[in-house]
TINU-277103 format. One line per 10 residues: number of its first residue (from 1); their letters; for each residue x, y, z of C-alpha. Coordinates in nm, 2 decimals, decimal comma. Last residue first. Layout:
# TINU-277103
NUM = A = X:Y:Z | ...
END
This chain:
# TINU-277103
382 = XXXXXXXXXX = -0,01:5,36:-4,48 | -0,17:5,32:-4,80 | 0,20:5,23:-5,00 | 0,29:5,00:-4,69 | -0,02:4,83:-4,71 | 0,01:4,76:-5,08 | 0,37:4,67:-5,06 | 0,32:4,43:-4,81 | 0,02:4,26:-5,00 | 0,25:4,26:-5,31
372 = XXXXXXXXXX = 0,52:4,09:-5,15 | 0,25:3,81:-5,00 | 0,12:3,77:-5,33 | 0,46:3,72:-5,51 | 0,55:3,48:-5,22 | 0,24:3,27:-5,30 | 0,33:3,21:-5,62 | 0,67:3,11:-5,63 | 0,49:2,93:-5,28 | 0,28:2,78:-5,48
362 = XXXXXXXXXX = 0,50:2,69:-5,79 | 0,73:2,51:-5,61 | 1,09:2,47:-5,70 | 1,44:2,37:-5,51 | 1,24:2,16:-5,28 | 1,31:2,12:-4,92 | 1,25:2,46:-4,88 | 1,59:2,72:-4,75 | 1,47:3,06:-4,70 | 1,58:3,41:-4,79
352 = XXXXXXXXXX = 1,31:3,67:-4,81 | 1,37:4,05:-4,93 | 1,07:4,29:-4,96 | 1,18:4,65:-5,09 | 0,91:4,96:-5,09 | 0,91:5,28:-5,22 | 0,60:5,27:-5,31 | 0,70:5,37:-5,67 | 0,97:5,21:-5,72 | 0,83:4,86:-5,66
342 = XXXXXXXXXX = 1,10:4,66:-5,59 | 1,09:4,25:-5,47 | 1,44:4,05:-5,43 | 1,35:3,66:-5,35 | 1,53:3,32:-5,23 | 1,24:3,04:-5,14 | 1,47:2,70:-5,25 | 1,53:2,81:-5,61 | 1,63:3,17:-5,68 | 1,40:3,46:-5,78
332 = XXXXXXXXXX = 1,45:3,83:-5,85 | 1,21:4,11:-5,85 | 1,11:4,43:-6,04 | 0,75:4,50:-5,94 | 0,53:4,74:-6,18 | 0,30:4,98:-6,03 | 0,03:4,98:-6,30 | 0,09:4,61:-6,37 | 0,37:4,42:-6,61 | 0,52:4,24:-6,30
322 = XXXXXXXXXX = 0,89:4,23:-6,38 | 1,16:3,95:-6,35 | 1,52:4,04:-6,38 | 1,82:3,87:-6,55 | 1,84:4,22:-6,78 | 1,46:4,18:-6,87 | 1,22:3,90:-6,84 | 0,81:3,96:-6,87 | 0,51:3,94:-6,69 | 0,17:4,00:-6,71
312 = XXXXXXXXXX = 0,04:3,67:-6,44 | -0,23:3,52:-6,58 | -0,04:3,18:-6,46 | 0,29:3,31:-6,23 | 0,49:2,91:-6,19 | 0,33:2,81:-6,57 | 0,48:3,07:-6,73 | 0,79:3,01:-6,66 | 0,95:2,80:-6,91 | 0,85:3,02:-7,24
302 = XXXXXXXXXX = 0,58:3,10:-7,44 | 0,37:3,36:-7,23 | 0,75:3,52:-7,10 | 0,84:3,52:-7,49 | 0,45:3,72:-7,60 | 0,58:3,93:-7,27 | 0,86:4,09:-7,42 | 1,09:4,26:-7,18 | 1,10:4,61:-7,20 | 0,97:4,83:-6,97
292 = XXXXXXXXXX = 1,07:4,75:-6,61 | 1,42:4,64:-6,72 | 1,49:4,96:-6,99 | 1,37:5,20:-6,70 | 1,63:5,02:-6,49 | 1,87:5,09:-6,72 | 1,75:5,48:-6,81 | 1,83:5,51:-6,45 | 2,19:5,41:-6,48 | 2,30:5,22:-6,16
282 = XXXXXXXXXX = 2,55:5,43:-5,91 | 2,45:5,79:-6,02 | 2,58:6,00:-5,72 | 2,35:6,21:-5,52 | 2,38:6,06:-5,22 | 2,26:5,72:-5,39 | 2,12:5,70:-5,75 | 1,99:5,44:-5,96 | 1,67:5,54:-5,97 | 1,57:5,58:-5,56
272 = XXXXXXXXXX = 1,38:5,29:-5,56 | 1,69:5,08:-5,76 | 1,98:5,15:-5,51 | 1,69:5,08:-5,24 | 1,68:4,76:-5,37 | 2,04:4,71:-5,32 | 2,05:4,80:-4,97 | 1,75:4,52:-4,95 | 2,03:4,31:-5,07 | 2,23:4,44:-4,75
262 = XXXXXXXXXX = 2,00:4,41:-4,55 | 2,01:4,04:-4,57 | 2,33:3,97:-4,57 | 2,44:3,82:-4,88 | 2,59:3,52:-5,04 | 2,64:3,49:-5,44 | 2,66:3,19:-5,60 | 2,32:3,14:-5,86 | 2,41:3,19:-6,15 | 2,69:3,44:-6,11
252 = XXXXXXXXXX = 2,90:3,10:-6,03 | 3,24:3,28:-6,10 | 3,53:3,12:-6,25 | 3,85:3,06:-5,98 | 4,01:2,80:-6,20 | 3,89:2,49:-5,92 | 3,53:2,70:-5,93 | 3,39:3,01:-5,76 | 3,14:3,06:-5,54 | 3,08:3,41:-5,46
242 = XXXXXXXXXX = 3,12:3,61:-5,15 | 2,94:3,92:-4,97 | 3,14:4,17:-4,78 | 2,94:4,41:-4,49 | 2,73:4,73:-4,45 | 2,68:4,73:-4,78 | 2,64:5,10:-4,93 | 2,49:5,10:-5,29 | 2,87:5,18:-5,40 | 3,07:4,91:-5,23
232 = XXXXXXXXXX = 2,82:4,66:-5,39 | 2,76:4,83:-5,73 | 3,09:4,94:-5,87 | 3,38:4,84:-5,71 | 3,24:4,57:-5,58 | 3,08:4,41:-5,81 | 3,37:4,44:-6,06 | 3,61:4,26:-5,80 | 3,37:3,96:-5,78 | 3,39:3,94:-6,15
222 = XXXXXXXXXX = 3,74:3,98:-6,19 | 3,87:4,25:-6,42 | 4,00:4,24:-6,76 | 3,64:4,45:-6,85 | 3,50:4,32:-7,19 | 3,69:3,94:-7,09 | 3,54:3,96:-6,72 | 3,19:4,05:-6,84 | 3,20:3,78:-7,14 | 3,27:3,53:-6,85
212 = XXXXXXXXXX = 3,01:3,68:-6,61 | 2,75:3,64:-6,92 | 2,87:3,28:-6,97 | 2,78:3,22:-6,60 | 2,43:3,39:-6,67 | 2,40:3,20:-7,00 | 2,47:2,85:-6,84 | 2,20:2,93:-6,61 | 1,91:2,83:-6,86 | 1,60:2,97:-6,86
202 = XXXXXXXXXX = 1,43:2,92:-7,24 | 1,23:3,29:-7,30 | 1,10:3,25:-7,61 | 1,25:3,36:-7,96 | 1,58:3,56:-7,97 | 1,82:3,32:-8,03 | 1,65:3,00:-8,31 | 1,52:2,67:-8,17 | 1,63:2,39:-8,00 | 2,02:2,35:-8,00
192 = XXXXXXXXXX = 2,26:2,11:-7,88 | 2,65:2,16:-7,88 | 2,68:2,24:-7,51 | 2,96:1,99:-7,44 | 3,27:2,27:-7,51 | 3,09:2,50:-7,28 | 3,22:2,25:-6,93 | 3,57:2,41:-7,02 | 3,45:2,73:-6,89 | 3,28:2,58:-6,59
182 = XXXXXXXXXX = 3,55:2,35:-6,48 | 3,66:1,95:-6,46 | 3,89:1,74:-6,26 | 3,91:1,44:-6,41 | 3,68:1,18:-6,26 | 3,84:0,84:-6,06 | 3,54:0,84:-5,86 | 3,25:1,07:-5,97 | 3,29:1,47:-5,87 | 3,13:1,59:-5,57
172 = XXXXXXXXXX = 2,86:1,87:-5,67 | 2,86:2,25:-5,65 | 3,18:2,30:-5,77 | 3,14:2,44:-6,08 | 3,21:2,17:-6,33 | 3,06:1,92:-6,12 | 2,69:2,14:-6,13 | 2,73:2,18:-6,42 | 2,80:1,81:-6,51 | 2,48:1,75:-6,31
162 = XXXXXXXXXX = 2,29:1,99:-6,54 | 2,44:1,81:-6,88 | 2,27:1,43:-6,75 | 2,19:1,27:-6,45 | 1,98:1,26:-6,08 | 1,76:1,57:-6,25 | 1,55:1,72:-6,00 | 1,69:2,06:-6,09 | 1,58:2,00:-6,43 | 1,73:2,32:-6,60
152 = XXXXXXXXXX = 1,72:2,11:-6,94 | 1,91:2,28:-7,20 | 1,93:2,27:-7,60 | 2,02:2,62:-7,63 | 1,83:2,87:-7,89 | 1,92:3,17:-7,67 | 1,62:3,41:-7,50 | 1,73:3,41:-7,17 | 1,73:3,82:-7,14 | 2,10:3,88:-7,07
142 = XXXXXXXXXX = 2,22:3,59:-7,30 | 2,01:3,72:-7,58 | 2,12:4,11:-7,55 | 2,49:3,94:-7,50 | 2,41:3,84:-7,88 | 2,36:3,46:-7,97 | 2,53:3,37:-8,31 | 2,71:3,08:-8,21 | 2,58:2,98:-7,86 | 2,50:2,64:-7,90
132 = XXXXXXXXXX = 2,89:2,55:-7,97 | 3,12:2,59:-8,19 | 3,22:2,96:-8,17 | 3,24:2,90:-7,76 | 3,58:2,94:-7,73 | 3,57:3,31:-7,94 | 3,45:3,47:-7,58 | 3,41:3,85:-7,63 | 3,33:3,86:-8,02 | 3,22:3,53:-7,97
122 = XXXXXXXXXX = 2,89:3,67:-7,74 | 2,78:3,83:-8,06 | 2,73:4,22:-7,98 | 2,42:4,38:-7,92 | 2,38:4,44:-7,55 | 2,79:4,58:-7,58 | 2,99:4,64:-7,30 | 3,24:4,88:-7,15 | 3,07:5,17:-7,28 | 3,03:5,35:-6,95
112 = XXXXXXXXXX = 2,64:5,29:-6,99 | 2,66:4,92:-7,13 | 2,93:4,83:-6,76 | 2,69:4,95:-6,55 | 2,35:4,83:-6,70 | 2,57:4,46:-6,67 | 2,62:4,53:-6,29 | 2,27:4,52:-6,25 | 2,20:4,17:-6,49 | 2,48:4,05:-6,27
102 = XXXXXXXXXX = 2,28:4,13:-5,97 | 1,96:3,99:-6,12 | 2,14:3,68:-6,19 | 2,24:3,60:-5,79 | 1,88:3,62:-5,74 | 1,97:3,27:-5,90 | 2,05:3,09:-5,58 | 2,06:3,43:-5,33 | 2,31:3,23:-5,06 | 2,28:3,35:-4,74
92 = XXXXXXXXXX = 2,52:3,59:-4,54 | 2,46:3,65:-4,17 | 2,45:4,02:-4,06 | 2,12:4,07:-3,98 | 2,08:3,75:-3,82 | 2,05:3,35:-3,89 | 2,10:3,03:-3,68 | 1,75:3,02:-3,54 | 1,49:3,22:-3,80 | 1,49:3,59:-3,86
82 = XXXXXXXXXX = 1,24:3,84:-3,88 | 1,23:4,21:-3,96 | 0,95:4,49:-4,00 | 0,94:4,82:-4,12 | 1,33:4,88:-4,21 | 1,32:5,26:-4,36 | 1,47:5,35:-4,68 | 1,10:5,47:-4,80 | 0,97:5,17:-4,73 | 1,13:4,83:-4,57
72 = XXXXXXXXXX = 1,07:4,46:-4,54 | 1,29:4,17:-4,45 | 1,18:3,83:-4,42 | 1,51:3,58:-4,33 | 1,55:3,17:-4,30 | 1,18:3,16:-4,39 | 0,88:2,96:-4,33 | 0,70:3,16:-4,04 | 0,85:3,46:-4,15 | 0,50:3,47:-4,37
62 = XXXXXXXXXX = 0,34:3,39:-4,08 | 0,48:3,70:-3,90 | 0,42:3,88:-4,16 | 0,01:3,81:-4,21 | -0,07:4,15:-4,16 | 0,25:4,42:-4,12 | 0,27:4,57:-3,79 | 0,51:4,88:-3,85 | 0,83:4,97:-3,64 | 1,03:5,20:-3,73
52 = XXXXXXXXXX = 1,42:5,15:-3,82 | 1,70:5,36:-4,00 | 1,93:5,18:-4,22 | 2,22:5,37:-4,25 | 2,42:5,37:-4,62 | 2,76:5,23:-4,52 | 3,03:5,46:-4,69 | 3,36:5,38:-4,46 | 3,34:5,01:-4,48 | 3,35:4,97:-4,81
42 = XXXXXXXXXX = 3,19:4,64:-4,90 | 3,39:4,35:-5,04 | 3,30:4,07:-5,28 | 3,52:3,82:-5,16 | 3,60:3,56:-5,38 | 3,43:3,17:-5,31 | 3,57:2,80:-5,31 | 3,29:2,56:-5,23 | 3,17:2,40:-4,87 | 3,28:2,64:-4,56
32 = XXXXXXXXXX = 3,20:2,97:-4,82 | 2,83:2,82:-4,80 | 2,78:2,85:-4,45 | 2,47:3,05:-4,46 | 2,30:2,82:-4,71 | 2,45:2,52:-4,58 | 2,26:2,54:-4,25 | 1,90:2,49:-4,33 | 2,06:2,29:-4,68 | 2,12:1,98:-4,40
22 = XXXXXXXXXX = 1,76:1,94:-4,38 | 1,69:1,91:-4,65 | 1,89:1,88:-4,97 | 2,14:2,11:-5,09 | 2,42:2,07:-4,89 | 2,39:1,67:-4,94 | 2,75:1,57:-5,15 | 2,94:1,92:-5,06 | 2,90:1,82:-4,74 | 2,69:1,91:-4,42
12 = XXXXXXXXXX = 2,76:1,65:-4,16 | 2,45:1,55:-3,89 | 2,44:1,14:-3,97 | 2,84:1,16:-3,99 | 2,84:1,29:-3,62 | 2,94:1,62:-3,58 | 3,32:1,69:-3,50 | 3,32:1,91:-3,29 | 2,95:1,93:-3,25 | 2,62:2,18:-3,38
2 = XX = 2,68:2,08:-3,72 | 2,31:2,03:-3,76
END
């Protein structure tokens, strides 16, 4: 795929098939070739070091078996490492919608300094979306997917609201002879509402990208800049990640950011050791505290997800997912096989980037929540 100058139309990646197999193998560590994106830069001068030892982790190398990128590490160590054709330490992948769980991170930032407000109506920050679904919806509801919106996130869908996302930020070709559209004018159409703001947990992306808006207005800063200035460059990234962006430069945080590898397990490391790195307080401890404790489970058990962990104890904090067990696991998902997995406790991070042919599938959703845990507990009686 892409493999000649030019390829031949049957092997072109475009902005029209990027997301379907096969050609989404290499489009989601080329990404920044196919949409607009902002650097999210690293600081070069305060990598955090990734020592190395090797462990023999059952069942790993079939787990790396069907993934772009498996990644595990304990106690800031790497333990074990794989990566498929085309990819390497250093090769930046899209995180789908682990690209949430970063915003809901740099959110903890910004309510600790002051800078935002959990409880305040989203209007007070973004007054052009007063007549739509989300009049009367906290940031608190936006951060936890809990907003009355009438919302489909059908990813199968062929028409309808989710494809004009998808126009409005760039991810999709726009129809002949359509006006140029983009994400914050796309607000105007969501009108629709199906319940009251706080109930169950209804995932839609709109409120992540809607979060990034309210984040840039609270701040008058860029997204991208913001993450880099006070989580990215901070937690020690050996190298820049990007985010899409739209025609106006608006930030997919929904799903556009692209990573190295290590470098999101850099970030779970930031949340092993409580926030802190060389003794400075990067993410608020009593933040993540908040993320792992809580959620409300009776909206996990009545809302969209449910169904992908059954008898799972979960809940939904802060754009983050948390296993409601002993040890609890923070992680992030994103559609195609993209995952973040913490346990504090163990000290261990598990990151996998891969690039299914379907954007959902409740077996391996499944399946890679078993195959995390079954590192961790190895690791953790090692």
């Amino acid at each position: 795929m892409m493999d000649r100058f030019p390829p031949p139309p049957e092997a072109q990646v475009t902005l029209a098939n990027w997301r379907t197999a096969p050609f989404n193998r290499w489009a989601f560590s080329h990404v920044r070739e196919l949409i607009p994106s902002a650097e999210i830069a690293n600081d070069p001068a305060s990598v955090r070091p990734l020592p190395e030892t090797s462990a023999t982790l059952p069942g790993f190398d079939r787990m790396a078996g069907s993934c772009d990128a498996l990644l595990a590490l304990h106690r800031g160590r790497i333990v074990a490492e794989r990566y498929a054709e085309g990819m390497s330490a250093g090769t930046p992948h899209i995180l789908m919608s682990v690209s949430k769980s970063m915003l809901g991170l740099l959110a903890g930032i910004l309510v600790e300094s002051g800078r935002l407000d959990t409880e305040a109506p989203v209007t007070d920050y973004v007054p052009e979306v007063r007549d739509t679904a989300y009049r009367g919806a906290t940031v608190r509801h936006l951060l936890d997917m809990r907003v009355g919106i009438l919302f489909d996130e059908d990813y199968m869908a062929a028409d309808g609201p989710i494809i004009a996302y998808r126009r409005a930020t760039g991810w999709n070709p726009p129809e002949p002879d359509e006006p140029p559209s983009d994400l914050r004018s796309f607000y105007a159409q969501l009108t629709g509402k199906d319940g009251l703001h706080g109930q169950r947990f209804h995932y839609v992306s709109t409120n992540t990208d809607l979060l990034a808006w309210v984040i840039e207005r609270a701040t008058g800063e860029r997204y991208a800049d913001l993450m880099s200035r006070l989580l990215w460059a901070p937690a020690g990234a050996e190298r820049p990640a990007y985010i899409t962006v739209d025609r106006l430069g608006a930030p997919r945080a929904a799903g556009g950011m692209c990573v190295a590898a290590r470098d999101l397990a850099r970030i779970g490391l930031l949340i092993v050791g409580n926030g802190r790195r060389d003794g400075r307080q990067v993410l608020p401890e009593r933040w993540i505290d908040d993320i792992e404790r809580n959620g409300d489970p009776e909206a996990w058990d009545a809302g969209d997800f449910a169904p992908f962990l059954p008898g799972r104890p979960m809940h939904y904090r802060s754009q983050c997912y948390v296993l409601r067990v002993e040890n609890p696991l923070i992680f992030g998902i994103g559609i195609h096989g993209q995952n973040l997995y913490v346990d504090r406790r163990a000290e261990v991070v598990v990151v996998r980037f891969s690039s299914r042919a379907l954007p959902l599938e409740p077996d391996y959703v499944a399946a890679g929540l078993d195959e995390a845990l079954a590192i961790r507990d190895f690791l953790a009686g090692a």
